[in-house]
Every structure is written in structure tokens, then in C-alpha cells.
N, CA, C and O atoms as a MOPAC input file, in Angstrom:
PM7 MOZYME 1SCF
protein

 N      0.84300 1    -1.17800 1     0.00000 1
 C      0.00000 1     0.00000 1     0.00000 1
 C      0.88900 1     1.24300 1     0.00000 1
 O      1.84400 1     1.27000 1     0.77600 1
 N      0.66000 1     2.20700 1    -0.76100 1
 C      1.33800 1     3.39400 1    -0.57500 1
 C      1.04700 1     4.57600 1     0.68400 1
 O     -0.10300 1     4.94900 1     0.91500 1
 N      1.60000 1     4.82300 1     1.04500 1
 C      1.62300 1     5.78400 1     2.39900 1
 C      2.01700 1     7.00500 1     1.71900 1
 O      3.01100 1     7.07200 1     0.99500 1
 N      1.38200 1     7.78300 1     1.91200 1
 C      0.94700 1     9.49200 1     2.15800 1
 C      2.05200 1    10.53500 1     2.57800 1
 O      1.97100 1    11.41900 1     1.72600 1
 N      2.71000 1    10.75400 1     3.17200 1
 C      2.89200 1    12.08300 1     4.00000 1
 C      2.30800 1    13.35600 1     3.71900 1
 O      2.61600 1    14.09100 1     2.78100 1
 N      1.51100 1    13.54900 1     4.52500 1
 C      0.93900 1    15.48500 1     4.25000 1
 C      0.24700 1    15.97200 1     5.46100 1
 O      0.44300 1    15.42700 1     6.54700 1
 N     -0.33000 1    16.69400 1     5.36100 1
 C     -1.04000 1    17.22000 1     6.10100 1
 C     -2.21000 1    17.86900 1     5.62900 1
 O     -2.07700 1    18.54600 1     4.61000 1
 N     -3.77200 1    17.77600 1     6.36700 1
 C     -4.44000 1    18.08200 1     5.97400 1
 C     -4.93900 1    19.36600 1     5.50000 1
 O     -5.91600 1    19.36300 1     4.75200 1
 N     -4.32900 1    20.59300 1     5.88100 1
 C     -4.28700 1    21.70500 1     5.76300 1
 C     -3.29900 1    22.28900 1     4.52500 1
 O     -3.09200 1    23.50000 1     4.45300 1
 N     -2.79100 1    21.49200 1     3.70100 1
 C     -1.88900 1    21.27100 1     2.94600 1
 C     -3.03300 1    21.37600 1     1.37800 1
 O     -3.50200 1    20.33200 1     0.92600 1
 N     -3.30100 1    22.54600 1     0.80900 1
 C     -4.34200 1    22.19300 1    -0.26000 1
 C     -3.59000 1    21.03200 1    -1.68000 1
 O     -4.05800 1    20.19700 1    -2.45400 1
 N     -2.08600 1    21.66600 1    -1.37100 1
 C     -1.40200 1    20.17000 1    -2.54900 1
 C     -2.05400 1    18.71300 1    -2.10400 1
 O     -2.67300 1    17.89800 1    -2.78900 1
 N     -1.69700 1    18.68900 1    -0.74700 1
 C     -2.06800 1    16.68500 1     0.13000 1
 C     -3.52000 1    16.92200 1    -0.40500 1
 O     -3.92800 1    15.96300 1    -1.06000 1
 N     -4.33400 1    17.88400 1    -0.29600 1
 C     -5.50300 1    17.08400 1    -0.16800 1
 C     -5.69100 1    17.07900 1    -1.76800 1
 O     -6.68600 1    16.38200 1    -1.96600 1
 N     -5.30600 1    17.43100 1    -2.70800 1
 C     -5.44800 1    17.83000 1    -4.48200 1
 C     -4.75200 1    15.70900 1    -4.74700 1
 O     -5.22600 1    14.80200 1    -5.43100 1
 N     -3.56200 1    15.75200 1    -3.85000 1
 C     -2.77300 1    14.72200 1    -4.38100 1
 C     -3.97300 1    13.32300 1    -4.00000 1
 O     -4.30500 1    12.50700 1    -4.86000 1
 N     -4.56400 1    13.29500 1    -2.33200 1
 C     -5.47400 1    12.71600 1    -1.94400 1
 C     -6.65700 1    12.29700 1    -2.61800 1
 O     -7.15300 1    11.17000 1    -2.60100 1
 N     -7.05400 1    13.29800 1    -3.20300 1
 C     -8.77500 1    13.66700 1    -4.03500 1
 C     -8.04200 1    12.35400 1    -5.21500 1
 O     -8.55500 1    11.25600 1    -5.43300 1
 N     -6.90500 1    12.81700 1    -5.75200 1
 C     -6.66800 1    12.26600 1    -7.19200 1
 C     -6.10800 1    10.87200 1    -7.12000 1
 O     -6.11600 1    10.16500 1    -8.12700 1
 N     -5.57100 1    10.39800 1    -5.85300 1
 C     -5.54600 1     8.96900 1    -6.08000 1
 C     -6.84600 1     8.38400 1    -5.23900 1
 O     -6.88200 1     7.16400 1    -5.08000 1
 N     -7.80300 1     9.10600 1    -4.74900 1
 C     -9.40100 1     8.06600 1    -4.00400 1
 C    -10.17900 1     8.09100 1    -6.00900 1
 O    -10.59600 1     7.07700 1    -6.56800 1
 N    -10.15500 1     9.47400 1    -6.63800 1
 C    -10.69000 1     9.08900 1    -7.41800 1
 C     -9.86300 1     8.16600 1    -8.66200 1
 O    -10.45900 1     8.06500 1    -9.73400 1
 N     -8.55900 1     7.52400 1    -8.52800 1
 C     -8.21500 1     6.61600 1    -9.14000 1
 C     -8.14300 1     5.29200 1    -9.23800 1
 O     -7.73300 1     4.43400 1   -10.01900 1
 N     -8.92200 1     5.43900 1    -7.70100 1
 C     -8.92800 1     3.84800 1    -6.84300 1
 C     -7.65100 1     3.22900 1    -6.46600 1
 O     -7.37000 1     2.04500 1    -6.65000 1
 N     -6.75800 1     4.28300 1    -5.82400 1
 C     -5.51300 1     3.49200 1    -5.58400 1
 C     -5.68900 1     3.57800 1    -3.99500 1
 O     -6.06500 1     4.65100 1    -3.52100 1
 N     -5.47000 1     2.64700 1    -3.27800 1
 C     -5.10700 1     2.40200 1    -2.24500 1
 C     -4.05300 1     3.04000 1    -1.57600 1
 O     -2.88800 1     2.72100 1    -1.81700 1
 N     -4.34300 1     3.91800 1    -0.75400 1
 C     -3.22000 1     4.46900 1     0.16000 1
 C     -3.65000 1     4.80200 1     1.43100 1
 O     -4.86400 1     4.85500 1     1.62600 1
 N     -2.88400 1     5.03500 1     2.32500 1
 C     -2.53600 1     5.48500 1     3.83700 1
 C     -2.45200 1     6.56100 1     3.69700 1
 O     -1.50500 1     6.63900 1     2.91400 1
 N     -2.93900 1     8.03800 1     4.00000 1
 C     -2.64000 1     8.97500 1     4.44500 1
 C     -1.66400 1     9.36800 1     6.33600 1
 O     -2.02900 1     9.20100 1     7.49900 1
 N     -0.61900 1     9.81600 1     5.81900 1
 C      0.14300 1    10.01100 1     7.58100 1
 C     -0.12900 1    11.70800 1     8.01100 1
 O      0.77700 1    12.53100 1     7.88800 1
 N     -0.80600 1    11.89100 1     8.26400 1
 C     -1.04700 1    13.25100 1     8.41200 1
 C     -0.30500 1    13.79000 1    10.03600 1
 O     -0.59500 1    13.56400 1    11.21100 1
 N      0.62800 1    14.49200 1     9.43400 1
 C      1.49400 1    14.64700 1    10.73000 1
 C      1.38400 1    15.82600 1    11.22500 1
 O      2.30100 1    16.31400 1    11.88700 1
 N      0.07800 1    16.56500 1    10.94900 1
 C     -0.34100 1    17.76100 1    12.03800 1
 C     -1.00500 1    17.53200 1    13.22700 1
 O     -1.31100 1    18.22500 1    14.19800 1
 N     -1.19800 1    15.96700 1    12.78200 1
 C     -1.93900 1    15.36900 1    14.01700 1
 C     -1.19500 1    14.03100 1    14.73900 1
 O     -1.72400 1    13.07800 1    15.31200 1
 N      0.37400 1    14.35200 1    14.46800 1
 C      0.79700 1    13.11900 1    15.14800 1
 C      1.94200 1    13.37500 1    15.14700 1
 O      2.38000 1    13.90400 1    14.12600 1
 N      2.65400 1    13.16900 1    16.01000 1
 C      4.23700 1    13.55800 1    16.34100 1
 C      4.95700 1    12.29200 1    15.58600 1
 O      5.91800 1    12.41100 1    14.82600 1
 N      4.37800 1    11.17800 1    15.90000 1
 C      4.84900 1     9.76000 1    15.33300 1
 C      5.43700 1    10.01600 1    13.56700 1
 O      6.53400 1    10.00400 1    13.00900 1
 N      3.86700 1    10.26100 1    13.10600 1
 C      4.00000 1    10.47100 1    12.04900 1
 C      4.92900 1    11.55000 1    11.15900 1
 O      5.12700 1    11.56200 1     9.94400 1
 N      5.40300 1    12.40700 1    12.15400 1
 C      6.21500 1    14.02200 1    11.48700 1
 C      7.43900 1    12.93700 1    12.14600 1
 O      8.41300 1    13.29100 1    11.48200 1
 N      7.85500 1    12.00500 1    12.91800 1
 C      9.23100 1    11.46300 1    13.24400 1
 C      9.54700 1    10.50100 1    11.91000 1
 O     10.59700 1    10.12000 1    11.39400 1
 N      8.28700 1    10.31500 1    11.63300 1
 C      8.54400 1     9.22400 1    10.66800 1
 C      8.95000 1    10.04500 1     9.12300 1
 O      9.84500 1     9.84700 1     8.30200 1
 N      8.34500 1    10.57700 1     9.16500 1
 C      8.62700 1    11.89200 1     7.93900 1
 C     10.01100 1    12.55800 1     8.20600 1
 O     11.00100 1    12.15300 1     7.59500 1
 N     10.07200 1    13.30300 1     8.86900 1
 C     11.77400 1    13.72900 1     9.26000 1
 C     12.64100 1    12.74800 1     9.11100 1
 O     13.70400 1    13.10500 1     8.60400 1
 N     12.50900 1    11.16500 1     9.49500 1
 C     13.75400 1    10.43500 1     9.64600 1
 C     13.74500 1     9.96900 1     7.83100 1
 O     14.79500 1     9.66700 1     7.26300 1
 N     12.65000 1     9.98200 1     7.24800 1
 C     12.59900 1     9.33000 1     5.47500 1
 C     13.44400 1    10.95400 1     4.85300 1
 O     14.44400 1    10.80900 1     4.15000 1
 N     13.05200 1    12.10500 1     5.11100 1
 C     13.12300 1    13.17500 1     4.47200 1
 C     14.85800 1    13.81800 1     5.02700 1
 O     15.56300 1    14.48400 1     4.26800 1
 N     15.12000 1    13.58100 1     5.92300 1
 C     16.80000 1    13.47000 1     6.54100 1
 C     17.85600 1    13.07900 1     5.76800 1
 O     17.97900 1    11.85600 1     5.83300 1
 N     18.91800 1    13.75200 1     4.84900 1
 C     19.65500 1    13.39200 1     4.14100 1
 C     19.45800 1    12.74100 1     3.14800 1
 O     20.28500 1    11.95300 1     2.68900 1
 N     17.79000 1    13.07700 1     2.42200 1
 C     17.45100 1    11.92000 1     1.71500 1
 C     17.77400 1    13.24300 1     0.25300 1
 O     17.48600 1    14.43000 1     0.41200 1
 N     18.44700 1    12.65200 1    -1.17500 1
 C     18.51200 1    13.65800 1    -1.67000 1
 C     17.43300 1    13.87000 1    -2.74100 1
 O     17.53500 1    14.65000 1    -3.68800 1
 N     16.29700 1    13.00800 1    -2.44500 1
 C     15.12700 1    13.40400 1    -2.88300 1
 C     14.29100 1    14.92200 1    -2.53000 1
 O     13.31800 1    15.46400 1    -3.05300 1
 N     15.03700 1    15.23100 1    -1.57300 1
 C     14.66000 1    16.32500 1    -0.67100 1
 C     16.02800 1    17.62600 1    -0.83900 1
 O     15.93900 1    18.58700 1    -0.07600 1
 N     16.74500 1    17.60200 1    -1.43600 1
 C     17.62700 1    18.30400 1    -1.77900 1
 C     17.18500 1    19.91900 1    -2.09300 1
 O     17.41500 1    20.98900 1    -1.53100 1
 N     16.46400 1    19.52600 1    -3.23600 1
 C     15.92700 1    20.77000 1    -3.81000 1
 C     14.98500 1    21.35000 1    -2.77100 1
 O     15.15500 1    22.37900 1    -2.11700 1
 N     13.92800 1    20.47900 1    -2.73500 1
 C     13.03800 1    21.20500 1    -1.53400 1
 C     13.46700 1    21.97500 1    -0.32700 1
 O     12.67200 1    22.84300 1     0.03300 1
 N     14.73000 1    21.81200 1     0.48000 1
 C     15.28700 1    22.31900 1     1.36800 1
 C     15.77900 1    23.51600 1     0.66200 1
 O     15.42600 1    24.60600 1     1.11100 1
 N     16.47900 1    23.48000 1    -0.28800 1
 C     17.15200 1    24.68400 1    -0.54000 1
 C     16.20400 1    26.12400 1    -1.22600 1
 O     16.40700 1    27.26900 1    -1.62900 1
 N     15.05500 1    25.12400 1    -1.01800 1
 C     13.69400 1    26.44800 1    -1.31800 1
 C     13.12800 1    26.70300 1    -0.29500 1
 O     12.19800 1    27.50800 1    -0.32900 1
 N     13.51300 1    26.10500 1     0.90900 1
 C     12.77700 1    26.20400 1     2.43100 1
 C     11.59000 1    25.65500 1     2.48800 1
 O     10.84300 1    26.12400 1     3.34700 1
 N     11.03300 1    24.47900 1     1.58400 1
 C     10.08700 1    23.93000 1     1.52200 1
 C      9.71200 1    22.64500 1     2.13400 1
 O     10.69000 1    22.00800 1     2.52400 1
 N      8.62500 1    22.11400 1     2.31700 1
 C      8.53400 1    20.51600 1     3.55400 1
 C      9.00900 1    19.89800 1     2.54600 1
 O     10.23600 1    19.82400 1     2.47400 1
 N      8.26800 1    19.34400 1     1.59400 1
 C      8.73700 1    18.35500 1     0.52100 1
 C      7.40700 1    17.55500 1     1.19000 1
 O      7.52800 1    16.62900 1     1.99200 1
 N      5.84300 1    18.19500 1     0.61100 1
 C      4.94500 1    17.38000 1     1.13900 1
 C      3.80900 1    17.69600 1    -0.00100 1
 O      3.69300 1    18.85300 1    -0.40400 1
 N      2.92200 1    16.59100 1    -0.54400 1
 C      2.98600 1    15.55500 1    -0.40700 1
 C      4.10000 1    14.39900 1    -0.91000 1
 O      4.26000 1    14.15800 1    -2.10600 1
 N      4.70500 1    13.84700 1    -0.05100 1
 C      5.30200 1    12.52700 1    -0.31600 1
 C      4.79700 1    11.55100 1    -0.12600 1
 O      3.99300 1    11.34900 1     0.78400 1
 N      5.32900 1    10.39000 1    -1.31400 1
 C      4.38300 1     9.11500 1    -1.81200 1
 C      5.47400 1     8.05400 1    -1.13400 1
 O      6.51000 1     8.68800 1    -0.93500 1
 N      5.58300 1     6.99900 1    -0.80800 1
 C      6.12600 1     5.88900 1    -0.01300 1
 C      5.33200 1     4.74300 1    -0.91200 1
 O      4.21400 1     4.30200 1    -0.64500 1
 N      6.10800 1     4.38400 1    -1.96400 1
 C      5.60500 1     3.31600 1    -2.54500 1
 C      5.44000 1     1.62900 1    -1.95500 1
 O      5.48900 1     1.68100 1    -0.72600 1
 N      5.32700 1     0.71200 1    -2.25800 1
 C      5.14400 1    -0.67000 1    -1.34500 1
 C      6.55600 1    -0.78200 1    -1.26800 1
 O      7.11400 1    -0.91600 1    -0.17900 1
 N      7.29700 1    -0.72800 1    -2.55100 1
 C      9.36100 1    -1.07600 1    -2.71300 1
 C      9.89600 1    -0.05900 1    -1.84800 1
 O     11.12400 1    -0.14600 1    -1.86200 1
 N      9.28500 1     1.35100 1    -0.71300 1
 C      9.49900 1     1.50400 1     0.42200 1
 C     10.74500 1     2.97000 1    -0.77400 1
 O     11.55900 1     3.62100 1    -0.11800 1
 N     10.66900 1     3.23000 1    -2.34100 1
 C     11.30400 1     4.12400 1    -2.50000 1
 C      9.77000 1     5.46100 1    -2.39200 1
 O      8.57000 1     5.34400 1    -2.14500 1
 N     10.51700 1     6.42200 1    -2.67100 1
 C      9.62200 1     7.81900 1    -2.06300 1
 C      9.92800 1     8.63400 1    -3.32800 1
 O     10.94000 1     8.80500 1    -4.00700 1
 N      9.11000 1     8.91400 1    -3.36200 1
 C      8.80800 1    10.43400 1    -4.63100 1
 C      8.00600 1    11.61200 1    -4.10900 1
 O      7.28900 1    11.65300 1    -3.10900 1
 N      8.16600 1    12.17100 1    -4.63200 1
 C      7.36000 1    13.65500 1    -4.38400 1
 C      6.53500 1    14.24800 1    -5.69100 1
 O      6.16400 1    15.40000 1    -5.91700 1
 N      6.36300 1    12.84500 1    -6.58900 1
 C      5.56200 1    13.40200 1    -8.11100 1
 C      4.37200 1    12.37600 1    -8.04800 1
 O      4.44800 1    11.19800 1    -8.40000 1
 N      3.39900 1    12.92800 1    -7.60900 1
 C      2.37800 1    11.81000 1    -7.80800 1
 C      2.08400 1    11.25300 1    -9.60700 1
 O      1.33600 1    10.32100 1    -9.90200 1
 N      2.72900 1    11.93300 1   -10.42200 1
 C      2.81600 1    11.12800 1   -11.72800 1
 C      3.41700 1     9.80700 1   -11.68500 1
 O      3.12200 1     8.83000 1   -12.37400 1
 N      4.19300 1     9.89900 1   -10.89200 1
 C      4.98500 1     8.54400 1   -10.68400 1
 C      3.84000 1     7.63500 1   -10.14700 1
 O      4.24500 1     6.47200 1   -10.14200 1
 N      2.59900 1     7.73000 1    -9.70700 1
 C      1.45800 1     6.28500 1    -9.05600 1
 C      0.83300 1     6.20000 1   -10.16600 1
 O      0.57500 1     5.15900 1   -10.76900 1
 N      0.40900 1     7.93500 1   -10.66400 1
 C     -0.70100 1     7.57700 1   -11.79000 1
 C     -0.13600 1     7.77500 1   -12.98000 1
 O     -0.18000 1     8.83700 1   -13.60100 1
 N      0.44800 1     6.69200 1   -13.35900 1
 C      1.34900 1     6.25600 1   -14.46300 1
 C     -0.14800 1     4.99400 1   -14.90000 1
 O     -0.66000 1     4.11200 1   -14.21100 1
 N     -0.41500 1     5.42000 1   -16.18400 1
 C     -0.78000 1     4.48300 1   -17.19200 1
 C     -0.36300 1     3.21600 1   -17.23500 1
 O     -0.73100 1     2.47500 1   -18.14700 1

């Protein structure tokens, strides 16, 4: 199952959300405005990861992030809804 990172207040998470319920893909949302767990779990994936390279150097979260089942991470939801 793919796992989420965002937050609900996040109008990208919920745009990225809307577009994979209406694709029928199965995912976990981790919404870490409501969970410390979940922002530890996000910080320790997003930590030296250089998927996150760019995003830092724009002062940005790097959210929504996708956590595919093979456990690699993107930040392009084109990459699920691939044809």
C-alpha cells in the first residue's frame, strides 16, 4: 500500500489525496499535524534523503510525499498515476 505524508491543511495533500481516491488506488494517508509519530517518521525518510535536496534549498517541507510498497519515495504523484 502506498503511504501518504501530508497534512491536511496542505491544499497540494488534499489535491494529491482527491486524485488517487478518485483513481482507486489504495493508500494510507500520515497526516502529521496530528501526530508527532507520524512528522518522526517523515523527518527520519526526508533526513539526508537527496530526494529532498531541492526542496530544502527552497525552504520547503517536501509534502505531499508518496512511499511506494518497494518503500522508495517520490514527491511526483505522476509517478502512481502512471498508465
Amino acid at each position: 500500500m502506498i503511504r501518504v505524508y501530508g497534512m491536511e491543511i496542505c491544499p497540494d495533500c488534499l489535491e494529491a489525496k482527491e486524485r488517487l481516491l478518485l483513481a482507486g488506488i489504495d493508500f494510507e494517508f500520515l497526516d502529521f499535524a496530528d501526530s508527532t509519530a507520524n512528522l518522526k517518521e517523515f523527518l527520519k525518510l526526508r533526513e539526508g534523503n537527496p530526494l529532498f535536496d531541492e526542496v530544502r534549498r527552497q525552504g520547503n517541507i517536501g509534502i505531499p510525499c508518496f512511499v511506494l510498497p518497494s518503500g522508495q519515495a517520490t514527491l511526483e504523484i505522476s509517478d502512481i498515476l502512471k498508465d
